[in-house]
C-alpha positions, -999 to 999 in steps of 0.1 A, spaced: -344 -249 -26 -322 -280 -24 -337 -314 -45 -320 -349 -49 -306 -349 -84 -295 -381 -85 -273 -392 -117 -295 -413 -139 -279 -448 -156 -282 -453 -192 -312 -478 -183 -331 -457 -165 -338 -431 -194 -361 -442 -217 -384 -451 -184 -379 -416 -173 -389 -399 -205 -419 -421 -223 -434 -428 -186 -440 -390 -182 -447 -384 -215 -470 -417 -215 -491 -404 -184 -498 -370 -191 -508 -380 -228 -531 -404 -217 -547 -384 -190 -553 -355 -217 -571 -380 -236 -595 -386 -205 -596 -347 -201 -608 -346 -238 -633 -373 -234 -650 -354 -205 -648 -323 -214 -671 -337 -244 -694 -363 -218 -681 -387 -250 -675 -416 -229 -696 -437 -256 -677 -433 -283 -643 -431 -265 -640 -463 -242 -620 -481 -264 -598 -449 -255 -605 -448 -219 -596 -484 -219 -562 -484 -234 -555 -451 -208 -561 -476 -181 -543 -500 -194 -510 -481 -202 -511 -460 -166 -504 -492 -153 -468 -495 -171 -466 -460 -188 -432 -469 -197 -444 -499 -226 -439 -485 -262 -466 -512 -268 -493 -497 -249 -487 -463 -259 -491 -477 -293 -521 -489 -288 -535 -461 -270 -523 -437 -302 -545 -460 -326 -578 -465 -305 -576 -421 -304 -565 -417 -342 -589 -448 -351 -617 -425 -332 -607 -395 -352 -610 -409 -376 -644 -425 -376 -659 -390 -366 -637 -368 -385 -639 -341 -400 -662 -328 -373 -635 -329 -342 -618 -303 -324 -588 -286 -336 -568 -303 -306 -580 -338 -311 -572 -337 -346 -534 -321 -338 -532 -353 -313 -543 -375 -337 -514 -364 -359 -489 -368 -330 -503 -405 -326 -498 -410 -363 -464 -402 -357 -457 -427 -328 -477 -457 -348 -453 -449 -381 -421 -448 -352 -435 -484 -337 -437 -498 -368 -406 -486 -381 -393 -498 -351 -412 -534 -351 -398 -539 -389 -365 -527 -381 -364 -551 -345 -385 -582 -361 -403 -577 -334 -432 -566 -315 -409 -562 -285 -400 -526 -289 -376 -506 -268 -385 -479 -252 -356 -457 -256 -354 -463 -297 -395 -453 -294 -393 -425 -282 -360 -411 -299 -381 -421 -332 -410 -402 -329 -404 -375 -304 -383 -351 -330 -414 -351 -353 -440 -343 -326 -419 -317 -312 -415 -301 -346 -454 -307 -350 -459 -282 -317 -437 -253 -330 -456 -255 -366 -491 -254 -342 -479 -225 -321 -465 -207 -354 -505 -213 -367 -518 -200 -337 -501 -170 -337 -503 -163 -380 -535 -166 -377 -542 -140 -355 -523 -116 -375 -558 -103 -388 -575 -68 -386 -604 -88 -365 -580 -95 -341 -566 -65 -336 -595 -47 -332 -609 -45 -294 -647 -45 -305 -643 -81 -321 -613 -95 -309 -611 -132 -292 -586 -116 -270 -610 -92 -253 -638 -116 -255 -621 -145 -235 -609 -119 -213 -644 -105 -207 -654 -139 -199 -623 -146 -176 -637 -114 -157 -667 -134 -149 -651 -166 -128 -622 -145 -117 -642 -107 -105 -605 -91 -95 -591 -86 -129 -592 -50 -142 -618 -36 -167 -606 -9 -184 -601 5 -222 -561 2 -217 -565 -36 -208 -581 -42 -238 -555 -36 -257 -525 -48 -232 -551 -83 -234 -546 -85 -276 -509 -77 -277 -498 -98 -246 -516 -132 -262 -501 -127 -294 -466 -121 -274 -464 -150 -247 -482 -173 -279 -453 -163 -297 -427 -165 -273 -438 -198 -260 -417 -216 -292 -392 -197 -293 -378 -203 -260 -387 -242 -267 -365 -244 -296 -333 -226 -278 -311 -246 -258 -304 -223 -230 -343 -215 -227 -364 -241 -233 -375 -254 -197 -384 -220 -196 -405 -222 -225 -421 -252 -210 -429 -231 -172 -444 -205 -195 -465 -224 -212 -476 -246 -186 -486 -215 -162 -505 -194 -199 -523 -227 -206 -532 -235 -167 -548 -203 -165 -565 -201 -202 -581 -236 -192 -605 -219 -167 -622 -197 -193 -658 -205 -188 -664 -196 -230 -652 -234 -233 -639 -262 -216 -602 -252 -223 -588 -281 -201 -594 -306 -230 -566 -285 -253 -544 -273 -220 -540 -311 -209 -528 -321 -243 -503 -293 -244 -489 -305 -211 -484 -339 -228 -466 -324 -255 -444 -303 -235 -435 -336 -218 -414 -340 -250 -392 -311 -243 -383 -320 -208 -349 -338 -194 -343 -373 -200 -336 -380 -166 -368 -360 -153 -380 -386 -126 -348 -388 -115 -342 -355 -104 -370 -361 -79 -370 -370 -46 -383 -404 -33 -409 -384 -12 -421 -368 -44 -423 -399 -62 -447 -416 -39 -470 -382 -39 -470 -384 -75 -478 -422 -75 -510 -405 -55 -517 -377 -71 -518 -394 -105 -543 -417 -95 -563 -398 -80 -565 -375 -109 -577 -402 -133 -602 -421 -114 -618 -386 -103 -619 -380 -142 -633 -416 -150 -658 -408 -121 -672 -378 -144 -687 -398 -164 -720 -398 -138 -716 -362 -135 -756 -345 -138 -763 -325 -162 -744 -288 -166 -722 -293 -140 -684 -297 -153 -670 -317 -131 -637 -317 -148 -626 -282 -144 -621 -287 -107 -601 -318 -112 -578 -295 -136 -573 -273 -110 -557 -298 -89 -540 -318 -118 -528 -288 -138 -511 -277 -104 -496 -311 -97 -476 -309 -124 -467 -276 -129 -452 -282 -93 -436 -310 -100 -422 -300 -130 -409 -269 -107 -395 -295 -83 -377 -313 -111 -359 -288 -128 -352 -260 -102 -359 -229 -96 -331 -217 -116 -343 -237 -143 -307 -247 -163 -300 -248 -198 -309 -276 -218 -282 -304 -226 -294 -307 -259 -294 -278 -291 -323 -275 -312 -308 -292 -341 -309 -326 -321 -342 -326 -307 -360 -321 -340 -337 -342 -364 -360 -374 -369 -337 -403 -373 -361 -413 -406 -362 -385 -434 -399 -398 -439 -412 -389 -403 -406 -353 -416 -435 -361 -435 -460 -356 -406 -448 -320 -395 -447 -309 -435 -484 -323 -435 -493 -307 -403 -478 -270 -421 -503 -280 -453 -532 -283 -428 -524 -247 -411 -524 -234 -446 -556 -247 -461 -575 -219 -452 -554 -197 -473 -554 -220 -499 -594 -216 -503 -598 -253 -483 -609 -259 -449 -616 -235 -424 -618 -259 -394 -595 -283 -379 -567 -257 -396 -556 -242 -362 -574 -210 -368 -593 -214 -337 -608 -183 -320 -579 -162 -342 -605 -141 -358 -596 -150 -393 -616 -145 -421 -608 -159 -452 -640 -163 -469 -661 -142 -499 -630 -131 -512 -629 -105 -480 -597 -119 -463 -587 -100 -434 -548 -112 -427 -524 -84 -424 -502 -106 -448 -519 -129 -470 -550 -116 -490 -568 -143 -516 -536 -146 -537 -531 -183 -527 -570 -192 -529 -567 -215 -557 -605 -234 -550 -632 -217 -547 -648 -232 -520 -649 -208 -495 -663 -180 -525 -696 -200 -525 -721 -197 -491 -758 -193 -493 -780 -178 -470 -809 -203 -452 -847 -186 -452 -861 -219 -435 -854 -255 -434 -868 -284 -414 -836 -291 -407 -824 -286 -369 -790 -273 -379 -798 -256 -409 -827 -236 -388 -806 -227 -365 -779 -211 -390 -811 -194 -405 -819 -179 -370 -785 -167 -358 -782 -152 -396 -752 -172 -407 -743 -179 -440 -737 -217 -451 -711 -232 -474 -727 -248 -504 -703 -278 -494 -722 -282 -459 -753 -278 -475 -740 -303 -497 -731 -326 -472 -762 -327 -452 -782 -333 -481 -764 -361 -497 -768 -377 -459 -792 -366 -440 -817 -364 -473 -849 -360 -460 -855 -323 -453 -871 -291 -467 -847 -260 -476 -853 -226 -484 -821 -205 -498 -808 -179 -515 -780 -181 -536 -763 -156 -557 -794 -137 -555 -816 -163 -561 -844 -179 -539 -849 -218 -541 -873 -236 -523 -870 -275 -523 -900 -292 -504 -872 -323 -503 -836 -320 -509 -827 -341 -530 -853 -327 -556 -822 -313 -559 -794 -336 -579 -767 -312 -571 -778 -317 -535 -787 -358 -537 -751 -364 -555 -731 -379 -528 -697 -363 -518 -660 -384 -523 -657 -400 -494 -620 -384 -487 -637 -350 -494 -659 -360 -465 -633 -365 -442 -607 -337 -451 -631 -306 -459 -652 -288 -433 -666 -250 -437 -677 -234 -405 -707 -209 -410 -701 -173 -412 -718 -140 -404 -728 -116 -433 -710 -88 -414 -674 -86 -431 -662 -84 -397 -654 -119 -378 -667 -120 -347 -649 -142 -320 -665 -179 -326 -647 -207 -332 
């Protein structure tokens, strides 16, 4: 297949690699809002999309659209999705670089070209240290074992929107080993040279097909990995296409986002959103196809250079972004840590990872659940029902908030009943506010074994 390759000038670079990064970052953040029906809560968000699709090649704008989605993490944080909070740490990274930039320029005029070679070596380094989480993680007995295993699970729901696959004993197991594999793979041939575009055709076609999983609305997570992967793409991407592409795109893109913005009136149960992934995710995976060849080439650049930040101190946000990934090891947080659907169980002093066992756990957080008997609490009740154990934390943290509730519970044995919650002091005292925002426990079954939930 022949394509126009025609040979970029030095000016028309930096458009070429913030636009496309730019526009598929911003449309993931309307895929995320969808995906959620959060369109209260994320219009300051939907609004700064808008605003930088119209010039997705202004470091300003993309500024701006980084802190209306880290200052919305952060107002509902801790209790956002392990992707939101990843993209909110990527957004951290370009506000730092913008500032940097601004102090450095006096000026609020900021280049794209010296934006985007500030802060894309840190965000790509951020990706590799979340695939190296998402694939750690998993290397659990939980995982690897086909009666509990998220990898069997998703594929069992797969089966149902997609009747053809194969059901048998054999794919199972072929289902476990292959996710950790391409998972694994997937960084590695980003960070080499001579295979990263193929890293970035892999990864685009695992996610595409992972987003129609009817367990969850995948797309949300896919779309911000297609934004990412922008990052490890040629500078002069654009410009290997062919006017006639260009003007589909100028189409396409469009389309894509007021169809998303049009969700937003979508009835009840019905995800409108998939379908528009469908024809979004396979826009670009063509175009990105169309722009780098069948053959896909080597890379210009060695992995050295795209992950050397020009500042020492933006290695600060991937080294942070490591910490996170860790915490549940460390007996800390057991959401937003990447451990998504990886079947790891850290808790009750019963870890199940094939390499780390509780000798990092230095807090003992995660040693201390109860059990809820009853509660007039929604959430609590329903934890009761489903007969999932609580974090004394959570219980913690809806009683110094919500305060107004009865609770029945056992803990180490013992049964309290509290007609109100705060009759409870322990309960009433309220929580550090940066303990709010950093630590959240997910509930856990009293079966050892850790079932496939998030």
């Amino acid at each position: 297949m022949e394509h126009a390759h025609p040979t970029p000038n030095t000016a028309a670079v930096p458009t070429d690699v913030l636009t496309t990064f730019a526009t598929l970052w911003s449309i993931a953040s309307l895929f995320h809002i969808a995906s959620y029906d959060h369109w209260d809560r994320g219009m300051l968000i939907v609004i700064a999309v808008v605003w930088l699709l119209l010039k997705p090649s202004s470091a300003g704008r993309l500024a701006i659209l980084a802190l209306a989605q880290v200052t919305v993490a952060a107002a509902f944080s801790p209790f956002i999705s392990n992707h939101w909070f990843f993209t909110a740490f990527i957004n951290l990274a370009i506000l730092a670089s913008w500032l940097s930039c601004a102090v450095r320029e006096r000026s609020w005029q900021i280049d794209g070209s010296a934006l985007y070679a500030m802060f894309a070596p840190p965000a790509r380094a951020m990706l590799l240290v979340f695939y190296f989480y998402a694939v750690f993680h998993k290397l659990n007995a939980d995982f690897f074992n086909v009666a509990t295993s998220c990898g069997t699970d998703f594929y069992a729901h797969h089966m149902q929107r997609f009747p053809f696959l194969i059901e048998a004993g054999w794919v199972n197991w072929l289902v476990i080993v292959s996710t950790i594999a391409v998972e694994a793979l997937i960084p590695m041939l980003l960070f080499s040279r001579k295979t990263r575009y193929w890293g970035v055709v892999l990864g685009m076609l695992f996610h595409a097909f992972i987003a129609f999983n009817p367990k969850s609305p995948f797309y949300n997570f896919s779309s911000m990995l297609f934004g990412a992967y922008a990052l490890f793409l040629p500078a002069d991407f654009l410009g290997r296409l062919t006017d006639a592409h260009l003007r589909w795109l100028k189409v396409a893109v469009p389309l894509s986002v007021v169809a998303l913005l049009l969700t937003m009136f979508d009835p009840p149960q019905f995800d409108g959103a998939l379908y528009i992934w469908a024809f979004y995710g396979a826009a670009v995976i063509a175009v990105v196809f169309l722009a780098l060849g069948l053959r896909l080439p080597a890379a210009t650049l060695p992995a050295r250079s795209i992950l050397r930040p020009q500042r020492a101190w933006l290695a600060a946000f991937p080294l942070a972004l490591l910490l996170n990934g860790f915490m549940p090891y460390l007996g800390l947080k057991t959401e937003t840590s990447f451990a998504m659907y990886s079947n790891l169980r850290t808790e009750l002093g019963q870890p199940n990872h094939f390499l780390v066992g509780s000798q990092f756990e230095i807090f003992d957080y995660q040693r201390d659940f109860v059990r809820i008997v009853a509660s007039s609490q929604p959430t609590l009740q329903a934890m009761a029902d489903r007969g999932l154990l609580v974090s004394w934390f959570e219980l913690h943290r809806l009683g110094s908030e919500v305060r107004d509730f009865s609770v029945t519970y056992i803990r180490d044995g013992v049964t309290v009943r509290l007609d109100k919650v705060t009759d409870d002091p322990a309960l009433a005292e309220p929580i550090p506010a940066w303990k709010q925002s950093l630590l959240y426990f997910r509930p856990i079954g009293e079966d050892p074994r850790q079932r496939c939930y998030h």
